[in-house]
C-alpha positions in Angstrom: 128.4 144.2 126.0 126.2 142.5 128.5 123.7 139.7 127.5 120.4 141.2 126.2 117.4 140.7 128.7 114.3 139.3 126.7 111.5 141.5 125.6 108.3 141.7 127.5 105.2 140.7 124.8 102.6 140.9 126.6 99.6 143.1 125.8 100.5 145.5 128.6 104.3 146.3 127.3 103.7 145.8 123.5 102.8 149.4 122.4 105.4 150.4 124.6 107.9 148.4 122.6 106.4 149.5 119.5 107.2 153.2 120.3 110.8 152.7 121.4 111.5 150.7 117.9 109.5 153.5 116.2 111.9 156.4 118.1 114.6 153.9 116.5 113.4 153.7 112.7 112.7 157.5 113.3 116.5 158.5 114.3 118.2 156.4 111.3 115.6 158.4 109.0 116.9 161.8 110.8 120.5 160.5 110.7 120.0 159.9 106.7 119.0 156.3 107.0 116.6 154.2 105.2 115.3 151.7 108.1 113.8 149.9 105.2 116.4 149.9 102.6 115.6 148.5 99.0 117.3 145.7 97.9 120.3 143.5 99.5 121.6 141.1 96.4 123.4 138.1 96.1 122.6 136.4 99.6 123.4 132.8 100.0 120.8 130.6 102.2 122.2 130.1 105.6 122.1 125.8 104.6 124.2 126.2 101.4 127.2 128.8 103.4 126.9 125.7 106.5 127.6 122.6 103.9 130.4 124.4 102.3 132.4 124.4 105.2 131.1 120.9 106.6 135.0 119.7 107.3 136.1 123.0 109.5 137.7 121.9 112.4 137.0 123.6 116.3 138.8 126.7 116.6 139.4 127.6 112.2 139.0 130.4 110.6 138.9 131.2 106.8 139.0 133.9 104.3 135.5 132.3 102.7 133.6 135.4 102.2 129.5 135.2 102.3 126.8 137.5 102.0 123.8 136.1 104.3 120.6 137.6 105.2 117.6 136.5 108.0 115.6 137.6 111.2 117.9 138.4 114.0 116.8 135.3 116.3 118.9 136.0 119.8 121.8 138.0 120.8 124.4 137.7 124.1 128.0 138.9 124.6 129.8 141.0 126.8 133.0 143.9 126.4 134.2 143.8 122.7 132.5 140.6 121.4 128.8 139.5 120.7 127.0 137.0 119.4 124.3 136.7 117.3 122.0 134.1 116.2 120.0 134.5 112.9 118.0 132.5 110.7 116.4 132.4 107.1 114.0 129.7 106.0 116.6 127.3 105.4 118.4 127.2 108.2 119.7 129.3 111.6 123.4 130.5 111.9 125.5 132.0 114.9 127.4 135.5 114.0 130.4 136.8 116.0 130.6 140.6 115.9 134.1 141.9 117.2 134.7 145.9 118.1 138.2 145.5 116.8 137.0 143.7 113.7 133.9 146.0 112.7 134.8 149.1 114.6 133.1 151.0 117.8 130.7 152.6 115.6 129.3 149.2 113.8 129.7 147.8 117.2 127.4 150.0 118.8 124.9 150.0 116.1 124.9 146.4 116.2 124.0 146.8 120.2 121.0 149.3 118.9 119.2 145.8 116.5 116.0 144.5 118.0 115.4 140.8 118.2 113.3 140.0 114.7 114.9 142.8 112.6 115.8 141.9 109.6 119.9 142.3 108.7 122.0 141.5 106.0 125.4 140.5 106.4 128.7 140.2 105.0 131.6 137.8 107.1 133.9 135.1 106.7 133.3 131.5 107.5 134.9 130.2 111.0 134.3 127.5 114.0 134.6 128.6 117.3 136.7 127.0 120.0 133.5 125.2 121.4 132.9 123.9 117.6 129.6 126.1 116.7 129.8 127.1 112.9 129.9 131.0 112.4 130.3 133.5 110.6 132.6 136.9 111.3 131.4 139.9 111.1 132.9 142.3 108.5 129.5 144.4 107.8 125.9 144.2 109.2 122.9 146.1 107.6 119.6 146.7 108.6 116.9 145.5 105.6 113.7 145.8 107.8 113.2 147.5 110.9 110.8 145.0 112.9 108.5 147.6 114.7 106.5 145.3 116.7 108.5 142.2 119.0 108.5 139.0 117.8 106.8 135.8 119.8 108.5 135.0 123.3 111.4 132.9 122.0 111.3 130.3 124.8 107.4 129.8 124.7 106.2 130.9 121.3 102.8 130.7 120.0 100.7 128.6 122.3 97.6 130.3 121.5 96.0 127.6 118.5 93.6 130.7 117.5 96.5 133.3 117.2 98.7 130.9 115.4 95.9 130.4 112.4 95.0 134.0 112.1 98.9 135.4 112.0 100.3 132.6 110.3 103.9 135.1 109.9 104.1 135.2 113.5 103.8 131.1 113.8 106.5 131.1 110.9 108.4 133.5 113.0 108.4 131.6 116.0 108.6 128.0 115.4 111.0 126.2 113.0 108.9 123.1 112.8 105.9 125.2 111.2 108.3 126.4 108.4 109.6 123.1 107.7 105.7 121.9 107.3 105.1 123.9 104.8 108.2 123.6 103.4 107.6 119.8 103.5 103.9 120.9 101.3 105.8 122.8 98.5 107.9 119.6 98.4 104.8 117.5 97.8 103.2 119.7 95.6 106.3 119.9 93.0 106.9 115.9 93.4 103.5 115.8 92.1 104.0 117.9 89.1 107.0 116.7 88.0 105.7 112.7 88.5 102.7 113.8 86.6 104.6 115.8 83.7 107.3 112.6 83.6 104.2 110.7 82.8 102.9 112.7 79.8 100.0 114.7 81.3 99.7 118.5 80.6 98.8 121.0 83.5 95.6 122.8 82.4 93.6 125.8 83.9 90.1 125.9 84.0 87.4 128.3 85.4 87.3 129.2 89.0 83.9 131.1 88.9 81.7 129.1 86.7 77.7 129.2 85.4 76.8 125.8 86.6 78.9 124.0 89.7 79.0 120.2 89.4 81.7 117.4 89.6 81.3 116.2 93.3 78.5 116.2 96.1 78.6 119.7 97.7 77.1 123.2 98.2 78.7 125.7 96.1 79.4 129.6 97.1 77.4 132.3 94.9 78.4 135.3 93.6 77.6 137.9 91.5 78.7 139.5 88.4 78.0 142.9 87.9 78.9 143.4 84.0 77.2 140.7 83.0 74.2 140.5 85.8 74.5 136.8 86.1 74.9 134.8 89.1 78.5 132.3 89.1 80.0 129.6 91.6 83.0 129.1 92.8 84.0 125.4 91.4 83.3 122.7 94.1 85.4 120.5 91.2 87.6 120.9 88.0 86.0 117.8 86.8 83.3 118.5 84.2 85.9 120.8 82.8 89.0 118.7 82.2 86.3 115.7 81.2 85.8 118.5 78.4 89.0 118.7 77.5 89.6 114.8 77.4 87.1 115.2 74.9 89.1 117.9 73.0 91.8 115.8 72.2 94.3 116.7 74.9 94.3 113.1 76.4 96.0 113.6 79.2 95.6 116.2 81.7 95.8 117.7 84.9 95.3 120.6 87.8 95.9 121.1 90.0 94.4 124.2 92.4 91.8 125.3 94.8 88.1 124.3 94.9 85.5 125.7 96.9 82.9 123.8 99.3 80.0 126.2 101.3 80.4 123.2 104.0 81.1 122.7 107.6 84.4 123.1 109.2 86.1 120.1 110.7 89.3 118.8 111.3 89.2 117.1 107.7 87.4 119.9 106.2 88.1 123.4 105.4 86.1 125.4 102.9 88.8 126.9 100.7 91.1 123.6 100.1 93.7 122.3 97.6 93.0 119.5 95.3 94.9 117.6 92.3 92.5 115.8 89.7 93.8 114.2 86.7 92.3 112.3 83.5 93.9 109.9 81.6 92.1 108.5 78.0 91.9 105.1 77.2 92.6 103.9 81.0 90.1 103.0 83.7 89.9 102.9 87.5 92.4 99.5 88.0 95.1 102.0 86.1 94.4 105.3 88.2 94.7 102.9 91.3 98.0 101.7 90.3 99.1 105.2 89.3 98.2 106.7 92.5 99.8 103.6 94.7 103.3 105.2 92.7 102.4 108.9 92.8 101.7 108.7 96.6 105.2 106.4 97.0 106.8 108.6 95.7 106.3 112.0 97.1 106.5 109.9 100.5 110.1 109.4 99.7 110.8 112.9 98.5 109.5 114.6 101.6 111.6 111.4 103.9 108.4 110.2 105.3 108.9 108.2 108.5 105.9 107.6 109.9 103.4 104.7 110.8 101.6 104.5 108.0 103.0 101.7 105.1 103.4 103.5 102.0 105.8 101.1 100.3 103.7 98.2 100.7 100.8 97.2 98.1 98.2 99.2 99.7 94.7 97.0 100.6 91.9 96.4 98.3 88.3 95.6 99.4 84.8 96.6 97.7 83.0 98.9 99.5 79.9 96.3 100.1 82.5 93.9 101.8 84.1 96.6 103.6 80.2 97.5 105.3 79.3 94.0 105.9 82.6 93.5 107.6 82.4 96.4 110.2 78.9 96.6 109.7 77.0 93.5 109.2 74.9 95.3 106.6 75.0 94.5 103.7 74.1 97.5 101.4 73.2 95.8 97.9 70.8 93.6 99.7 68.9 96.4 100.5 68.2 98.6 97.6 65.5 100.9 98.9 65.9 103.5 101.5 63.1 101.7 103.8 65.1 98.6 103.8 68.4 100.1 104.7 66.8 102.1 107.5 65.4 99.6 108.8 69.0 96.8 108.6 70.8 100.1 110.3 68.2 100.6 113.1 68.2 96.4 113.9 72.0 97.0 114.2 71.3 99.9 116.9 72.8 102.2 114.4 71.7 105.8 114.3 69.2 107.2 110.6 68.9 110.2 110.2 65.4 110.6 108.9 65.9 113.0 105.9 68.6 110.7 104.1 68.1 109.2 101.2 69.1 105.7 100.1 72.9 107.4 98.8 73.1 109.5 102.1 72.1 106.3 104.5 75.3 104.5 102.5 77.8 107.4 103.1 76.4 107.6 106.6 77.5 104.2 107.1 80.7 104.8 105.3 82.0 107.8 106.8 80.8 106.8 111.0 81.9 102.9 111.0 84.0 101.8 108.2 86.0 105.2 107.3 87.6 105.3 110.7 88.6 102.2 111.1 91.1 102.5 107.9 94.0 103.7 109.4 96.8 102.1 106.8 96.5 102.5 103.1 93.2 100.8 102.0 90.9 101.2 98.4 87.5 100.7 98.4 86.4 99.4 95.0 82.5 99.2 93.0 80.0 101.9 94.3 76.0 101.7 94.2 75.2 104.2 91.3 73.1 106.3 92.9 76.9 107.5 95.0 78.8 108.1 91.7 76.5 110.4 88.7 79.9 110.4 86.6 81.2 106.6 87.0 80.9 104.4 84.4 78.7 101.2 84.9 80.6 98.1 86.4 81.6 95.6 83.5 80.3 92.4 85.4 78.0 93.5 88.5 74.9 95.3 87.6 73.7 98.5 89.4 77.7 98.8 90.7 79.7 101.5 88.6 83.8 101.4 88.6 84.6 104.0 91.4 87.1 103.7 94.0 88.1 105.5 97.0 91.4 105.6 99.2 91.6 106.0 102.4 94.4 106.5 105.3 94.7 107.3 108.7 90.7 107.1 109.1 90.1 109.7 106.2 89.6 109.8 102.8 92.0 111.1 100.6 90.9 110.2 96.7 88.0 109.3 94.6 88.1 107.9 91.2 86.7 106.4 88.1 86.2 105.1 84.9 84.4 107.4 83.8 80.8 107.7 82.5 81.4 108.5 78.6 77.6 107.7 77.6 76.0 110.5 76.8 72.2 109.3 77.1 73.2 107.1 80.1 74.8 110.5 81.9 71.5 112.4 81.3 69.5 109.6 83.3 72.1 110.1 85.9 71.4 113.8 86.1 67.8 113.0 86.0 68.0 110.9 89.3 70.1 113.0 91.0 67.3 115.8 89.5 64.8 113.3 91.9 67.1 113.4 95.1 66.9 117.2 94.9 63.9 117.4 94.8 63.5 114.7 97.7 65.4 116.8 99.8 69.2 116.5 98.8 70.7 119.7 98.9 74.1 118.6 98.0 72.6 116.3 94.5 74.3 117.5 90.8 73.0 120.1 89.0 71.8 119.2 85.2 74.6 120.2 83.0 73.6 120.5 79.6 76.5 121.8 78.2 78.9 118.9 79.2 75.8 116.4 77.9 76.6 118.2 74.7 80.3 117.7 75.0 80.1 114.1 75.9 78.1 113.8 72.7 81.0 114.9 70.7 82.6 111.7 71.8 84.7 110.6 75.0 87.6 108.1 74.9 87.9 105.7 77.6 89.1 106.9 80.8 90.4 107.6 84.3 90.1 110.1 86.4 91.0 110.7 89.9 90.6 113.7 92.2 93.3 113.8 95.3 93.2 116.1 98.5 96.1 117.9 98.7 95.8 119.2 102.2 95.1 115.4 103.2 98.0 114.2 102.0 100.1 116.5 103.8 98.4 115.5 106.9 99.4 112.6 106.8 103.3 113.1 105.5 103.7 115.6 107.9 101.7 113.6 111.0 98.8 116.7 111.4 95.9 116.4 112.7 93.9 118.5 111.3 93.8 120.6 108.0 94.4 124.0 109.4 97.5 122.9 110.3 98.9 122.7 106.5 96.6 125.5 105.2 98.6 128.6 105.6 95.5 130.9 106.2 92.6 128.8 107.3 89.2 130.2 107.2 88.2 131.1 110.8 85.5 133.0 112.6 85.4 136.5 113.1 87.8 138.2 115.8 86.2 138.7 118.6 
C-alpha cells in the first residue's frame, strides 16, 4: 500500500472532502453497515496498554491481547503492511496492520479509513525492530465515520479565533491543548479532595438569584416568565454560603461558575470558575495559611515546574505599604477622594474623574502595584470602604481584615474575616447605598434578607473566594484566560 498523501483543508477542497467521506458512510450503510455503530466496550487507554509492556525489548512480540480505541492520527505503508498511528486522550500508539494477518478484505477496508475516523481495535502487544511500541492488528472497526477532515497535522490550528470558537478541533489537533485541560481537571479534583480531607462539605447554592451581591460587579438580568420577576445570574456564592455558616454547617464550600456583565481581557472572561469557602471560628491569618497549603499542593499534583516559588512562604505586605512602596502615596493619609486625587495627580499619575475614594485606591492597585507582583505575594488590612463584608481590623481603626493574593501580576484570591455584625453590615450597605448613588455602578445592593440571617447569629469566620481559571494560568504558564476556558465567550462570527 503506498504512503497516504495528506488531505487538502482548505476552504476550496473541504466540501469536496466532505462529499467523498459522505459517498463512504453512504456505501457501508448500502453494504449493511452502521458507519456509526453503538457501543465498542471494554477499551483500555492507550497509556495503561504502553506501561504494561514497559520492559519489551526491539523486535518482541506477545500474545497480550488489548482492546484500544482513538482518532486515526496518520497512516503510511506499502505492499502487505501498514502503519497506523492513533491516539485517545491519554496517549498516541502506532498499529501494524498485516494482509496475511487480518486478511485482503480487512486489509483493504483498512486502506478505505480517513485520517480522524474514529476505530476500535483489537491486537496484540509487540516492539518493532526500530523499537517503536505497537500493537498488531487482529481486528479494526469503524465507531465514527469523521465526515469532515481534521486540522492539517503538520500546522494545526494557527488561527487564535478558530481555536476558541471550535475548541474539538484544537483538542483534535494539538496534544498540548488536551493535556491543559487535562492539567485543569487535575487541579480542580486536588482541590476537592484537599478541601473534603479538611472537613468542609461541598454545597450548591442558587445560580439565578433575587438580589446579586458578594463582590464588586455588574450582574446579568433575566427574566422569569412563571413567576414575572426579574433574577441575576450570581456575580458570587458568598452571601449564600455566609447563610449557611449561619445554619450550622460550619464548614463549607463550592465550588462553580459565577457570572460578571464586565469587559473582556486577558484576566477576565464573563462566564468564569471560582472556589469560595467558609470556615467558622477562623479568621483571615488562618485562610492565608490554608490557601499557602491548598495552592502547594495542587502545584505538586499537576508537576508544576515553573518560575513562580510555590514551595516557599509566600510574601506578606499590607496593602498601604505595598502603595507607598511603588507609589509614594500613601492611601490612609488621605482619606477623602479630593486628597487622593490630588497626591495621585502630584505623582503624574492618571484620575479618572468619576472615581470615588474606593475606585481611586483600586486604580492605584490594579495599574502600579498589581503588576509588579510577579511571585507569590498577600496584601493584608483594606480601607473599609473596599471590603462591605470584612470585619473591622482588631488594632487599626478604619482598616478591616481582608487580604488579597497575587501572582504573576494578577490577582488570584480575596479574603476575610468576615463581617458577622449585623447593625454594623447594614451601615456598610448604607455607604455603599451612597457610592451608588454617587455614581458607582458596580457598589452592593442592600440585602435585607442576609441582614436578617446575620441576626440569627454568625460564628467567627473565614472565607476566601479563589479564581479557578487563574490558577490554571499560572500552573499551566497561559497567558490569558481563554486559553483554559474550554468555550470562551467571543464576539459574533463574522
Amino acid at each position: 500500500m503506498a504512503e497516504v498523501p495528506e488531505e487538502p483543508t482548505g476552504e476550496s477542497r473541504e466540501e469536496e472532502l466532505v462529499a467523498a467521506r459522505r459517498a463512504k458512510a453512504d456505501a457501508m450503510r448500502s453494504a449493511g453497515t452502521d458507519p456509526f455503530p453503538h457501543s465498542f466496550e471494554n477499551v483500555e487507554p492507550v497509556e495503561a496498554v504502553i506501561a504494561q509492556h514497559e520492559g519489551l525489548n526491539d523486535g518482541d512480540e506477545t500474545d497480550s491481547k488489548h482492546r484500544i480505541a482513538g482518532r486515526l492520527a496518520a497512516r503510511r505503508g506499502q505492499g502487505g503492511a501498514v502503519f497506523i498511528d492513533m491516539f485517545d486522550r491519554t496517549g498516541r500508539i502506532q498499529l501494524l496492520a498485516q494482509t496475511d494477518h487480518v486478511g485482503e478484505e480487512a486489509f483493504a477496508a483498512i486502506g478505505d479509513l480517513d485520517l480522524g475516523d474514529l476505530i476500535g481495535v483489537d491486537g496484540t502487544a509487540m516492539k518493532t525492530k526500530r523499537g517503536q511500541f505497537s500493537l498488531k492488528v487482529e481486528e479494526i472497526f469503524l465507531l465514527a465515520k469523521a465526515l469532515r477532515p481534521p486540522p492539517d497535522k503538520h500546522h494545526g490550528l494557527k488561527d487564535i479565533e478558530t481555536r476558541y470558537r471550535r475548541r474539538e478541533l484544537d483538542l483534535i489537533a494539538s496534544e498540548e491543548s488536551r493535556e491543559l485541560f487535562l492539567t485543569r481537571a487535575k487541579v480542580i479534583s486536588t482541590i476537592r479532595a484537599f478541601l473534603d480531607r479538611d472537613g468542609f462539605v461541598e454545597v450548591e447554592t442558587p445560580v439565578l438569584q433575587p438580589l446579586y451581591g458578594g463582590a464588586a460587579a455588574r450582574p446579568f438580568t433575566t427574566h422569569h416568565n412563571a413567576l414575572d420577576r426579574n433574577f441575576y445570574l450570581r456575580i458570587a456564592t458568598e452571601l449564600y454560603l455566609k447563610r449557611l455558616i449561619v445554619g450550622g454547617l460550619e464548614r463549607v464550600y463550592e465550588l462553580g461558575k459565577d457570572f460578571r456583565n464586565e469587559g473582556i481581557s486577558p484576566k477576565h472572561n464573563p462566564e468564569f470558575t471560582m472556589l469560595e469557602w467558609y470556615e467558622a471560628y477562623s479568621d483571615y491569618m488562618v485562610i492565608a495559611s490554608r490557601l499557602e497549603d491548598l495552592v502547594r499542593e495542587v502545584s505538586r499534583a499537576v508537576g508544576y515546574e515553573g518560575e513562580i516559588d510555590f514551595e516557599s512562604p509566600w510574601r506578606r505586605e499590607t496593602l498601604q505599604s505595598s502603595i507607598h512602596t511603588r507609589c509614594g502615596i500613601d492611601i490612609l493619609a488621605n482619606r477623602d477622594r479630593d486628597s487622593l486625587a490630588a497626591a495621585m495627580k502630584e505623582k503624574g499619575l492618571e484620575v479618572p474623574e468619576t472615581d470615588t475614594w474606593p475606585q481611586l485606591v483600586d486604580e492605584l492597585l490594579t495599574k502600579h502595584v498589581e503588576p509588579e507582583l510577579q511571585q507569590p505575594t498577600i496584601l493584608f488590612d483594606y480601607p473599609v470602604e473596599l471590603s462591605p463584608f470584612a470585619k473591622s481590623h482588631r488594632s487599626q481603626e478604619g482598616l478591616v481584615e481582608r487580604f488579597e493574593a497575587y501572582a504573576a501580576g494578577m490577582e488570584i484570591s480575596n479574603a476575610f474575616s468576615e463581617l458577622n455584625d449585623p447593625d454594623e453590615q447594614r451601615r456598610r450597605f448604607e455607604a455603599q447605598r451612597a457610592d451608588a448613588d454617587a455614581g458607582d455602578d458596580e457598589a452592593q445592593p442592600y440585602d435585607e434578607a442576609f441582614i436578617r440571617a446575620l441576626e440569627q447569629g454568625m460564628p467567627p469566620t473565614g472565607g476566601i473566594g479563589i479564581g479557578i481559571d487563574r490558577l490554571v494560568m499560572l500552573l499551566t504558564g497561559s497567558k490569558t484566560i481563554r486559553e483554559v476556558v474550554l468555550f470562551p465567550a467571543m464576539r459574533e462570527e463574522q
